[in-house]
Backbone as JSON, one array per atom type, in Angstrom:
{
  "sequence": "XXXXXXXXXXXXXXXXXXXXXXXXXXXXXXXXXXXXXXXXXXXXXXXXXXXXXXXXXXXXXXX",
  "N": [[14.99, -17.05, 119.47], [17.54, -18.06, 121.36], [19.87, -16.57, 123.73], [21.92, -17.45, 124.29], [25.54, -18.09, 123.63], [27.24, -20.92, 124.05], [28.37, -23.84, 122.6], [28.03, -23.09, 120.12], [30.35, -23.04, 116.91], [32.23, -21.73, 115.83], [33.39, -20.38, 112.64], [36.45, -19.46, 110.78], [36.46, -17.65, 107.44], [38.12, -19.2, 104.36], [38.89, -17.28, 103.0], [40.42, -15.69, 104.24], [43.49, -14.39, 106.04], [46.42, -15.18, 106.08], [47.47, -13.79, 108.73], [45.37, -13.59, 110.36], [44.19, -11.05, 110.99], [42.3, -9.5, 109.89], [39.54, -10.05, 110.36], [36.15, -11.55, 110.24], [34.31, -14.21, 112.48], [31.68, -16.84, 111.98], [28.82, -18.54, 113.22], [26.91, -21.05, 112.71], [23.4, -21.38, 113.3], [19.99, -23.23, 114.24], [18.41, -21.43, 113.85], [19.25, -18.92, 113.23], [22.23, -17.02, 111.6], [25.27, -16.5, 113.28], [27.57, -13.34, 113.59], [31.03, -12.35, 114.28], [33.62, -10.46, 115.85], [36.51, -11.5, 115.29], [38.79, -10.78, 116.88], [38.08, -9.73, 118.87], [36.09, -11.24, 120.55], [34.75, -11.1, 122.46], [33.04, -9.15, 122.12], [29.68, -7.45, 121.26], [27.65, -9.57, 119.28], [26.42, -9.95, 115.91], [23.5, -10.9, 114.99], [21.98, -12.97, 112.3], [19.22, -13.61, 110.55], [18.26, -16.86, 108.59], [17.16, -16.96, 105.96], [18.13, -14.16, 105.03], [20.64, -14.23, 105.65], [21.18, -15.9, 103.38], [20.38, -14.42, 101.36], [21.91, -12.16, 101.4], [24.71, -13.89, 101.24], [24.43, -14.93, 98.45], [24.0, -12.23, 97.05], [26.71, -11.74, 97.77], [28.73, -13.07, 96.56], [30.84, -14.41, 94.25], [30.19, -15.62, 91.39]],
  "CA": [[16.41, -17.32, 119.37], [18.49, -17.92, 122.48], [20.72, -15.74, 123.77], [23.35, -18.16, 124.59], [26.38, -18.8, 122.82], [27.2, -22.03, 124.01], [28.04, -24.98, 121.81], [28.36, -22.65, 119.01], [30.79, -23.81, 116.26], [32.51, -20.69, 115.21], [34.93, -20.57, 112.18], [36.8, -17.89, 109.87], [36.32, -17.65, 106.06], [39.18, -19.58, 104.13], [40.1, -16.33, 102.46], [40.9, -15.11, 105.52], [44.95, -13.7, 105.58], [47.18, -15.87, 107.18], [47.71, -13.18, 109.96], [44.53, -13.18, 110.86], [44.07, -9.76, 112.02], [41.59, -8.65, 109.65], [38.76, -11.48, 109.66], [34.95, -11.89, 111.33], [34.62, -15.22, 112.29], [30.36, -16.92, 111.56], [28.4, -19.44, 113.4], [25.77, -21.43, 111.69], [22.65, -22.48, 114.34], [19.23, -23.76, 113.39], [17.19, -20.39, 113.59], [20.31, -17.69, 112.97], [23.74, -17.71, 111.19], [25.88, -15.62, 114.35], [28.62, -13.16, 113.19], [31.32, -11.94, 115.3], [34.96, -9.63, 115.48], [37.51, -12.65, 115.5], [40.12, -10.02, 117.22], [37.92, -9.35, 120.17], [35.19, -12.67, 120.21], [33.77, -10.8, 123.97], [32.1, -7.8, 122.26], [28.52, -7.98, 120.78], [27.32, -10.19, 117.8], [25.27, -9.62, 115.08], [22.6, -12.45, 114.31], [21.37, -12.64, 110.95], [18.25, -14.7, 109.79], [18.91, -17.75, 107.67], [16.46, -16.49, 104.74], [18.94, -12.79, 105.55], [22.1, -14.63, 104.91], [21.38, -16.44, 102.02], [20.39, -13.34, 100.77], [23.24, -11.54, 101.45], [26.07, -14.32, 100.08], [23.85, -14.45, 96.79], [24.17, -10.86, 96.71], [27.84, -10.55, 97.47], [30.11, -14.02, 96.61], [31.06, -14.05, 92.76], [30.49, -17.56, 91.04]],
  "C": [[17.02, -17.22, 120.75], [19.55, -17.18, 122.15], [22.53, -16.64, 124.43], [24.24, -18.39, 123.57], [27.13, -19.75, 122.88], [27.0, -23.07, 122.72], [27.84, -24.32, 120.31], [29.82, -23.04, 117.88], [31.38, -22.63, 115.37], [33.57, -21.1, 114.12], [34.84, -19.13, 111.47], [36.76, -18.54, 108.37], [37.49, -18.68, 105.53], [39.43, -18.56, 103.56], [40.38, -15.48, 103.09], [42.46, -15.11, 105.48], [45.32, -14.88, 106.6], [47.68, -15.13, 108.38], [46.52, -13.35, 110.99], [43.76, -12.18, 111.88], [42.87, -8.88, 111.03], [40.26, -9.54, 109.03], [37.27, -11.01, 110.72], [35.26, -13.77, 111.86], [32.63, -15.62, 112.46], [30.52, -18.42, 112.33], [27.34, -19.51, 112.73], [24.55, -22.35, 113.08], [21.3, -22.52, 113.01], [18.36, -22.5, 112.82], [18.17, -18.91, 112.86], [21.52, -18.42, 112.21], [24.44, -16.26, 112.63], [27.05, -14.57, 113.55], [29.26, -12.14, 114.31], [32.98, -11.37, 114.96], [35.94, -10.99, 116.31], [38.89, -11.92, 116.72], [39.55, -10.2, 118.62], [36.82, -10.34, 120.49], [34.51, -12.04, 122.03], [33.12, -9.52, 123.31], [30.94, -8.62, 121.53], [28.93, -8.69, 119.56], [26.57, -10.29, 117.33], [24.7, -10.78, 115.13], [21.72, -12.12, 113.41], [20.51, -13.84, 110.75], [18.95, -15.45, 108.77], [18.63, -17.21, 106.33], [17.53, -14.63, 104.36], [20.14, -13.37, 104.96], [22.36, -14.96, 103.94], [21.44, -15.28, 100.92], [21.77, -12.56, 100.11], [24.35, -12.13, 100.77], [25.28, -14.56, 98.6], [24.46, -13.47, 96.68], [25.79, -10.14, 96.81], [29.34, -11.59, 97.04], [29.52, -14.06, 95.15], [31.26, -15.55, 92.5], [31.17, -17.6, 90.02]]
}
């Protein structure tokens, strides 16, 4: 996985507040999905495996 974040394609959730003061905001590349603090977008960011994420919104978005 590169460590660049270049050409990344960040967005925020849509149920994200219209203030937007209390949001992450997620890139989607080919090997990682990126996630990152929308408030402060210069501190670290997590990177989560694709097979990891899917996981995870299975496990936590309500159909």
């Amino acid at each position: 996985m590169s460590s660049s974040m270049t050409g990344l394609a960040w967005f925020k959730s849509s149920y994200s507040g219209s203030q937007g003061d209390s949001c992450v905001e997620v890139a989607v590349a080919e090997q990682a999905v990126f996630v990152r603090d929308s408030k402060n977008v210069t501190r670290p960011y997590l990177a989560v495996g694709i097979a990891q994420w899917r996981h995870f919104i299975r496990h936590t978005v309500k159909g």
